[in-house]
C-alpha positions as CSV (number, residue, x, y, z in Angstrom):
1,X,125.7,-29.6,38.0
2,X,125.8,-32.7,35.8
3,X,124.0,-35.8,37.7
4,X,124.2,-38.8,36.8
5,X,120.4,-40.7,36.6
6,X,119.6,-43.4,39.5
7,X,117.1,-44.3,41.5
8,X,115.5,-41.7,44.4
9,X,116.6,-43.8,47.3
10,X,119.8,-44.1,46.6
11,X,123.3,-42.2,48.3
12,X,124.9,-40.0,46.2
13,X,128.4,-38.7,46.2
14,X,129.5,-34.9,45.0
15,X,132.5,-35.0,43.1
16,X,134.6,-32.0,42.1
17,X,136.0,-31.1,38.9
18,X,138.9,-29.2,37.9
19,X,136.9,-27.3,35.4
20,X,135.3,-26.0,38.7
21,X,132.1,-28.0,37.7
22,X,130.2,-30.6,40.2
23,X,129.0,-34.4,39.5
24,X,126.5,-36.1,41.7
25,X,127.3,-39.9,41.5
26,X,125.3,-42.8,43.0
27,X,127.2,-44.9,45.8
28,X,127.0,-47.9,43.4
29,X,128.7,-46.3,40.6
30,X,131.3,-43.9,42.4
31,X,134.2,-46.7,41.9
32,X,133.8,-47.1,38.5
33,X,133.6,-43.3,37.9
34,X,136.6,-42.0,40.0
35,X,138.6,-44.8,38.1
36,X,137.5,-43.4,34.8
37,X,137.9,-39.7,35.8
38,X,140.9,-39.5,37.6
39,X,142.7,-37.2,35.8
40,X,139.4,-34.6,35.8
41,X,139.1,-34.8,39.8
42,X,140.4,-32.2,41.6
43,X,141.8,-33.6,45.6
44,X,139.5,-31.6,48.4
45,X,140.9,-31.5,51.6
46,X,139.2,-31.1,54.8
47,X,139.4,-29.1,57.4
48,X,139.5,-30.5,61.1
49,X,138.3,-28.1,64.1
50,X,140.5,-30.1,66.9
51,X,140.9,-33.3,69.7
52,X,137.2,-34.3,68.5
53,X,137.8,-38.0,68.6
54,X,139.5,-37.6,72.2
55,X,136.0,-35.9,73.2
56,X,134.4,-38.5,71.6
57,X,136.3,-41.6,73.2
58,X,135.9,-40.2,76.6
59,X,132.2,-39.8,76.3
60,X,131.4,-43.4,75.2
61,X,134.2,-45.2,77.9
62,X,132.2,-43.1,80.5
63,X,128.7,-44.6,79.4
64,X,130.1,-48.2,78.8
């Protein structure tokens, strides 16, 4: 996996390749890089496991 050198204490972002390869980018720098790379990226989708957010909502109007 390639990395791109920053600082310790910063975020970094994993970006996927269509070559199948991985890219950690800092935070800072993941703008600039996904506009450079665009045509190299390939789309992730995610999967979603259900009413989660309803769950969610419920729990914090019954504490407030």
């Amino acid at each position: 996996m390639e990395q791109i050198p920053s600082s310790e204490s910063e975020l970094m972002a994993t970006v996927y390749l269509k070559d199948g390869s991985k890219v950690e980018v800092s935070m800072d720098e993941l703008g600039d890089y996904l506009e450079a790379n665009r045509d190299k990226i390939q789309p992730q989708t995610i999967k979603r496991r259900g009413p989660v957010r309803s769950k969610l909502s419920a729990e914090i109007s019954s504490v407030g």
